[in-house]
N, C-alpha and C positions, 0 to 999 in steps of 0.2 A: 504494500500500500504506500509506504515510503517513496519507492520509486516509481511508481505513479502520480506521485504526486510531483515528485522533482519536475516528471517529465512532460506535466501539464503545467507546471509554472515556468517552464523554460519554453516554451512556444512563444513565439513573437507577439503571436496576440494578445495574450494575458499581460507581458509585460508594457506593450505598446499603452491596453485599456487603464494600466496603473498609472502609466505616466500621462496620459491622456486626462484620468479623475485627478490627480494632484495638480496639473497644468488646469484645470476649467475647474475648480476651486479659490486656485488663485486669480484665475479673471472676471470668474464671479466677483471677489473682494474690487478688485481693481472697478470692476461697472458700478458696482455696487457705492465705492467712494465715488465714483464721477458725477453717478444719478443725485445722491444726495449731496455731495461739496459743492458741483456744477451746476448741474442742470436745473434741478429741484430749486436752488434760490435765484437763478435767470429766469425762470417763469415766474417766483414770485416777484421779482424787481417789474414785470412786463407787469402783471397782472395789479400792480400795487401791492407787492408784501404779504403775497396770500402764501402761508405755508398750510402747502399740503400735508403734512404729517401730524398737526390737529387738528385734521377733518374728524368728526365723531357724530355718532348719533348713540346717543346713552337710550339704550332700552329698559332698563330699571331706575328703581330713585338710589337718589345719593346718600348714604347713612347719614346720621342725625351725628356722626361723632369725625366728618371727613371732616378738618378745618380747611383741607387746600381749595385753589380756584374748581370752580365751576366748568372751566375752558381747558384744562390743564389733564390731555388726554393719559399722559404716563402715570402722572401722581392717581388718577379715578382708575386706571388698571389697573397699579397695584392694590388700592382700594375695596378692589373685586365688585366691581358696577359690573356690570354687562353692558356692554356697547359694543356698536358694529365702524371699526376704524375704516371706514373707506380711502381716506387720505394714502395711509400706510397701503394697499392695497393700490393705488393709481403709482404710488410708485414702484412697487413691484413688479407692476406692469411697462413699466416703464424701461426698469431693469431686463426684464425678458426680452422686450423689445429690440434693446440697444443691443444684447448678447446675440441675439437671434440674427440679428442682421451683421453683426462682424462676423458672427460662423458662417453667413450665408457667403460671405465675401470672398473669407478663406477657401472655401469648398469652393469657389466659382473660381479663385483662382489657380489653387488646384489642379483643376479641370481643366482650364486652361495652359498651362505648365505639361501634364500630366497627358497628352493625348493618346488616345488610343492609335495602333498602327493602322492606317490605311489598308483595308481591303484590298490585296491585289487583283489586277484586272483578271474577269474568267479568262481562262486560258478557252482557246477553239475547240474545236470539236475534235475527239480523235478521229485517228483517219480511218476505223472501223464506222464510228457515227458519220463520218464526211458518205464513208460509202453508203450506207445505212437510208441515209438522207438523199442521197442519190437516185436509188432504188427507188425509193416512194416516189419522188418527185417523176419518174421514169413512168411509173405505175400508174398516175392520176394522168401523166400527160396522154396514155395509148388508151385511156377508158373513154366511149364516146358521151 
């Protein structure tokens, strides 16, 4: 079992998919700072200073013993309100967005880099079918 095991972890693929999850982990983190350090406060500067990340809609009441703000979406979660973060949620979508379309890019270029070999042209016909071809053609011309 040992050496089955050696001998599936030594396959290209398994090591390529390791390095593949540790690499898209860390550009997860990297979009992930972009969406929120970049992007996320140039919409709010466009839109007047709206931060997306306390968007909330509180679906329970707020205990009689929270002293923090009313607005203050971190401090009511850990509070344990129920609420539904949408904010958080537009930008994770945001995130997937951004990730989505550099993978798409890389694979396009890729593909591009990477091409398949050209088809070579059919070769003619042997000269069994040349004759073959022949024959019929011979055969349809003598029929009235």
């Amino acid at each position: 079992m040992i050496q089955e095991f050696k001998t599936f972890i030594a396959r290209g693929n398994v090591l390529d998919l390791a390095v593949a999850v540790v690499i898209g982990a860390a550009f997860g983190k990297i979009v992930s700072s972009l969406t929120d350090d970049i992007i996320m406060p140039v919409i709010g500067a466009i839109t007047g200073g709206v931060d997306f990340s306390s968007y909330f809609i509180t679906l329970g009441s707020i205990p009689a013993t929270y002293a923090g703000s009313p607005n203050d979406y971190a401090a009511l979660k850990a509070a344990g309100v129920p609420m539904i973060g949408f904010g958080s949620f537009v930008t994770a979508v945001i995130n997937f967005l951004i990730i989505a379309f550099v993978i798409f890019l890389i694979v396009r270029a890729a593909n591009r880099v990477i091409r398949p070999a050209e088809a070579p042209a059919p070769a003619g016909p042997t000269p069994t079918e040349a004759l073959l071809a022949e024959i019929r053609d011979e055969l349809r011309a003598g029929r009235p």
